[in-house]
N, C-alpha and C positions, 0 to 999 in steps of 0.2 A: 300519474300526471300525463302521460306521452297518449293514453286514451281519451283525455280533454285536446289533446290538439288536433286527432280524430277528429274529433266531434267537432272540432273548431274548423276543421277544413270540409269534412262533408258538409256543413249546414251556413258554409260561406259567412262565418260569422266572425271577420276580422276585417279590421279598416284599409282600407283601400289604401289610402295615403301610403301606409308603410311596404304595399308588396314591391319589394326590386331585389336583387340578387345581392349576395357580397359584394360585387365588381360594380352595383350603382346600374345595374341593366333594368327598364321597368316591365314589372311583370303582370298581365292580366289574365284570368285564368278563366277560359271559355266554359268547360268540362271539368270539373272534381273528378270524374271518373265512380268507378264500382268498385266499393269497399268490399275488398277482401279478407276474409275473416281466417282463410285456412294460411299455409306455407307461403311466402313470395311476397312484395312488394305489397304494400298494403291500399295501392288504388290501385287498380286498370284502367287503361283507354282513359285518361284525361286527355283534354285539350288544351293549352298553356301558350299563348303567345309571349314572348320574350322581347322586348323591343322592335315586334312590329315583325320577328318571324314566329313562324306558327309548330308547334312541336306536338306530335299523337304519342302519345307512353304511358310509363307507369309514374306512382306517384309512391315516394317514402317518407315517413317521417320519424323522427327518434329527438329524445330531450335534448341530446348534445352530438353535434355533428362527427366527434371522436365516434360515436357508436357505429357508427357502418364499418369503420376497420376492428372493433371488438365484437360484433356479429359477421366478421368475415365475407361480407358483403362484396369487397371490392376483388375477390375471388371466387365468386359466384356468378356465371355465367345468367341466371335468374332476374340478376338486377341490373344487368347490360340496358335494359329497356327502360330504365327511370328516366326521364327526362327535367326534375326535380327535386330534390332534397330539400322537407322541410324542418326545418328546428326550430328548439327553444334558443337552443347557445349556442353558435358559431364557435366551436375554437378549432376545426381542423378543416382544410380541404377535403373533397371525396374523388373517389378516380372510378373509372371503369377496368373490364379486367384487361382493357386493350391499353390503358392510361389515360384515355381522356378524363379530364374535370368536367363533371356535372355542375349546374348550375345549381344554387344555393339561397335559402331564404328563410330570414328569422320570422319564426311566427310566436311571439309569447304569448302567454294563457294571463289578461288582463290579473291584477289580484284578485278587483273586488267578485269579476265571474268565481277564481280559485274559491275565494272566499263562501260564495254564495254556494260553490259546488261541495265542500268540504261541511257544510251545516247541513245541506241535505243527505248525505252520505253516512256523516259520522251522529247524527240526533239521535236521540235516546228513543224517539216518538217510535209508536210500532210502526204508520205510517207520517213517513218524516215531513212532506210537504200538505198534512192533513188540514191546517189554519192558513193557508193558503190558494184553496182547492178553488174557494168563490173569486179570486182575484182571473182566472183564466176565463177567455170568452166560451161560451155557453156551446156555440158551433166548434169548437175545437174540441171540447169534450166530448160532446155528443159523436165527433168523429172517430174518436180514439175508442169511445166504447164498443160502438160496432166491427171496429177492426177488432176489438179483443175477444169479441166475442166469438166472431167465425176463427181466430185463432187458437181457444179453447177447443172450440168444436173440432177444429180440423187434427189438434192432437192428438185428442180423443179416435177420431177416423183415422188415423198415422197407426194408431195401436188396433184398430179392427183390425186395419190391412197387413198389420206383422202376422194378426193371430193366423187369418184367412192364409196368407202362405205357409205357415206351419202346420193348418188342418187342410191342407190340400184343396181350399177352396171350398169348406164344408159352413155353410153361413150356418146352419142350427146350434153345429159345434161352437161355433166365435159367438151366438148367441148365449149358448149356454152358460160359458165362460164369462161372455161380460155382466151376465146379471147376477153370476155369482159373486164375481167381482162388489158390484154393487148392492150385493144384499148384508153385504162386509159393514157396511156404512160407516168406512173410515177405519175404527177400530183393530175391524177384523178382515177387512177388505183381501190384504194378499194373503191369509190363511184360506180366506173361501174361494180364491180364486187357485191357490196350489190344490187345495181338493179338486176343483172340478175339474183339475189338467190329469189329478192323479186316479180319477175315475170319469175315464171318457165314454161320451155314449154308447159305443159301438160296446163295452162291457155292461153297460145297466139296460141296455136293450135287449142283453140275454133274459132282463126276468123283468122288465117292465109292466110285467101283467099284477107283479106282486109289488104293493107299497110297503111291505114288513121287509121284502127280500131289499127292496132298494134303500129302506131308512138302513138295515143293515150293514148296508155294501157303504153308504155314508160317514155314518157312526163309527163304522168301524175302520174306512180309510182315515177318518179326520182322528185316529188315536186314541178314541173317547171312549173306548167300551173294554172294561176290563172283568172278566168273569167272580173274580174276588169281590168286585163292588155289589151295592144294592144287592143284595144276596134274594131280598123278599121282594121283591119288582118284576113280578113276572114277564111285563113288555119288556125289561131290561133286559133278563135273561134271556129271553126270545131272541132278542137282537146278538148276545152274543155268541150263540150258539148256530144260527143264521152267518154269521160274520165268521166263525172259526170254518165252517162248511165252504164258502166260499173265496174263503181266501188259501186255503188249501187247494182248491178248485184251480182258483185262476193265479196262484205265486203270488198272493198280492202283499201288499208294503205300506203299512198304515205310516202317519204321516206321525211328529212327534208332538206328544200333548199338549208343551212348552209351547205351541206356537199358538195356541187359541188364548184371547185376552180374557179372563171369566169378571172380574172383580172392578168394581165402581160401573157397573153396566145396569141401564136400564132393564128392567123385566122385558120388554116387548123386545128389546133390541140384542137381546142375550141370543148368541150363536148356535145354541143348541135349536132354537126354535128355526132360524134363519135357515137351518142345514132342514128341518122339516120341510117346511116349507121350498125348498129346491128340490126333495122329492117328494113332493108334492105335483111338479111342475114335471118332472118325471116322468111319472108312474104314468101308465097308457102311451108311453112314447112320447116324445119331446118334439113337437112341434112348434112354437111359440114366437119363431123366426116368419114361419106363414102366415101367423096370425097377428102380427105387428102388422106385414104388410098388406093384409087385407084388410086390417083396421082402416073403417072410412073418414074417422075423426077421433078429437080427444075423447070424446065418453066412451066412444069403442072401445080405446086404446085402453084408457083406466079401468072399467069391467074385465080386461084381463088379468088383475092385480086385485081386484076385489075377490077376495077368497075366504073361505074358513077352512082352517086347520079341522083334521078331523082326527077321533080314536084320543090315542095319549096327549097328543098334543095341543087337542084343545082345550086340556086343561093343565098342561105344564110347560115350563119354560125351562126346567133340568129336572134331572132323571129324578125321581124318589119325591119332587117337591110339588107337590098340588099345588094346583091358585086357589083365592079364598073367591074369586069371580074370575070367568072366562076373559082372555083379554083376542080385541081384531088380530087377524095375523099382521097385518099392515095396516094402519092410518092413513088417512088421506094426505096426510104431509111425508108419509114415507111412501107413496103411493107415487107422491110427482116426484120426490129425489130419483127412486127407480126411472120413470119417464124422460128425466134429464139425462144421466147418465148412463141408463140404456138404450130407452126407444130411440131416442132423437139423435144420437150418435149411430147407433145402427140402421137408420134411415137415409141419413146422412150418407155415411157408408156407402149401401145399397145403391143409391142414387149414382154418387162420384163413381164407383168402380162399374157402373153395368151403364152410365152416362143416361141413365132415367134421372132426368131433372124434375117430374113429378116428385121423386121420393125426396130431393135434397131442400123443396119446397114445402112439402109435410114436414120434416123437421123442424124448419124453422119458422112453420107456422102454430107449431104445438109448443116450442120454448115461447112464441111471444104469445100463447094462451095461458100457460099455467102462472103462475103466479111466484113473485120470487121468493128467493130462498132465506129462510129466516134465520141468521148468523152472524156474530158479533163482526166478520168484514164485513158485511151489506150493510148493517147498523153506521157505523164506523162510518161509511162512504155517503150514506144519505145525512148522516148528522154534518157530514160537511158542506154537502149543496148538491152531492149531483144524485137525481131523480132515479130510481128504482123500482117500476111498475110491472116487471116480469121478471121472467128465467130468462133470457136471453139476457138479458141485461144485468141481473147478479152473477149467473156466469162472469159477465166478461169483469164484474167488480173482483169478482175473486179471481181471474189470470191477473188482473192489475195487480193485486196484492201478492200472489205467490209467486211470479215470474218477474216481477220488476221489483214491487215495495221490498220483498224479503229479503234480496238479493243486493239492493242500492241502487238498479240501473236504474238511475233517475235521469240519465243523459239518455238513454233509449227511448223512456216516457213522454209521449205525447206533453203529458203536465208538466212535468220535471224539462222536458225542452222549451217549452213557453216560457215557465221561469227564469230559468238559465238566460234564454236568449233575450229577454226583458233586459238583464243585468248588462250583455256586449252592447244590445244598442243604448241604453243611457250611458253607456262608456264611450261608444263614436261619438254621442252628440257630444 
């Protein structure tokens, strides 16, 4: 509850009539200040005039005024700077560590807001304010999508920029990494991304001329290649007598089996193919970082992704098991998932860290080209009213849904504070 008085004070959303101290002093508050989310005083730099003097500080608030002596506050040099205490309940004085009293101010959290916040929080609904969606104006939404969307984006670019300092600044490497990442599609995502950490280029670069030597070095990092199996599979075998050769060679440390998802998977979507297809992308050296950014638009971009499997692959999906018909390496709908969460975040990237704003403008001119993402949250979002004609804009339906909806912050949400705040002003009026 003491997180709704938060939100009750950052977003000024308490009647005026009642702000005055314990002692009947009236209070107007210039500056809320900047919510602090870490250690300390949970405003900064408010402004507060107090019957007409003017006071710069911090701001606290807690349910019940006893709580600054049971978080030891009034011995904490930290909170000397408060120039306000706010509460639900008044039942104790507060002191500084030198003994002055702070000034004092009930702020209760209305019921019916309580109420209104307690149904969106605690609903059974996956998304709890979903039959409410059309009640919020049109420009509010629309505002909140676009913040969610370059907020998506930019975490996305938060994780380039860890990898880029752990590869020394090697953009092919964080390329390679994230599209393995992304060849995962969900399922298998952090298996494909622990291989391609646990075979980095600068090792498959020793035999990049050979695609046997490199499905090898794959195969058999990702734990999949056991001599005992497929005994009659002669690519099999190839692979693991390639793979005992150079893992000997280089000490290497296959990863464990247990981590690859095999069962209720699509054919096209099955791992084993996924691991083809990244040496694929391999073999002749791995450039594919260069060729993103010489890409001069989307169809550029996606002819880099339009490929055929070749050799075993083109006709299996796991070891031993023919297709009864060839299947694409990738579909066109797996084609823009890749574009989404590769190209367009490592353009992004590219752009923000080298401050080439070309590049961070090709990004988001290729999310608001391709077309959005077909998913029971994007479903979900437009059966409730709001409009989804791109990737930029499913994107940002899904940070809505996994950073707020799944969560509860519905006092964070754009929506969920409309609603809310509907609830305090028919309580003033």
């Amino acid at each position: 509850m003491e997180k709704l008085l938060h939100y009750i004070w950052q977003h000024r959303l308490w009647n005026y009539a009642d702000m005055s101290t314990n002692d009947g002093r009236r209070v107007r508050v210039i500056d809320v200040g900047t919510h602090n989310l870490d250690a300390g005083p949970d405003f900064f730099n408010a402004k507060v005039e107090i019957d007409g003097q003017m006071w710069v500080g911090n701001i606290e608030i807690h349910l019940r005024a006893s709580d600054w002596k049971r978080h030891h506050h009034d011995s904490d040099p930290a909170y000397d700077n408060v120039i306000l205490h706010v509460v639900e309940k008044d039942d104790a004085p507060v002191y500084r560590t030198n003994g002055e009293r702070i000034p004092q101010i009930e702020m209760r959290v209305p019921a019916r807001f309580g109420e209104e916040y307690d149904a969106l929080v605690n609903s059974r609904q996956e998304i709890s304010c979903l039959s409410r969606i059309k009640e919020v104006p049109q420009l509010t939404i629309t505002e909140w999508i676009e913040r969610l969307a370059f907020e998506r984006l930019l975490g996305k670019v938060e994780r380039i920029g860890e990898l880029l300092k752990q590869l020394s600044g090697n953009w092919e490497e964080a390329c390679y990494i994230t599209l393995a990442r992304t060849l995962g599609f969900g399922i298998n995502s952090d298996a494909l991304e622990r291989l391609a950490r646990r075979t980095p280029l600068r090792l498959v670069g020793k035999h990049s001329d050979s695609l046997l030597q490199i499905e090898a070095l794959l195969f058999g990092q990702a734990g999949l290649l056991d001599p005992g199996q497929h005994t009659a599979d002669t690519y099999y075998q190839q692979l693991c007598r390639e793979y005992a050769f150079l893992a000997n060679k280089f000490s290497l440390q296959p990863m464990e089996p247990q981590a690859w998802k095999l069962f209720r998977i699509r054919p096209q979507n099955f791992p084993l193919r996924r691991i083809a297809m990244l040496a694929h992308y391999l073999h002749n050296g791995f450039k594919l970082m260069t060729d993103i950014i010489d890409a001069p638009n989307e169809k550029a971009l996606r002819a880099l992704f339009q490929v055929n499997l070749t050799g075993y692959w083109a006709s299996h999906v796991n070891f031993g098991k023919p297709l009864a018909q060839p299947l694409e390496a990738l579909s066109n709908r797996s084609i823009d998932i890749v574009l989404i969460n590769t190209v367009a975040p490592l353009l992004y990237a590219r752009g923000e860290l080298t401050d080439d704003y070309r590049m961070t403008e090709k990004a988001v001119a290729l999310l608001e080209e391709l077309k959005p993402e077909n998913n029971s949250i994007v479903a979900n979002f437009v059966f409730a009213g709001i409009p989804c004609d791109d990737a930029l804009t499913s994107q940002a339906l899904i940070q809505l849904k996994r950073a707020y909806c799944d969560s509860r912050k519905c006092i964070y949400c754009k929506i969920g504070h409309w609603l809310l705040s509907q609830t305090i002003h028919q309580n003033n009026n």
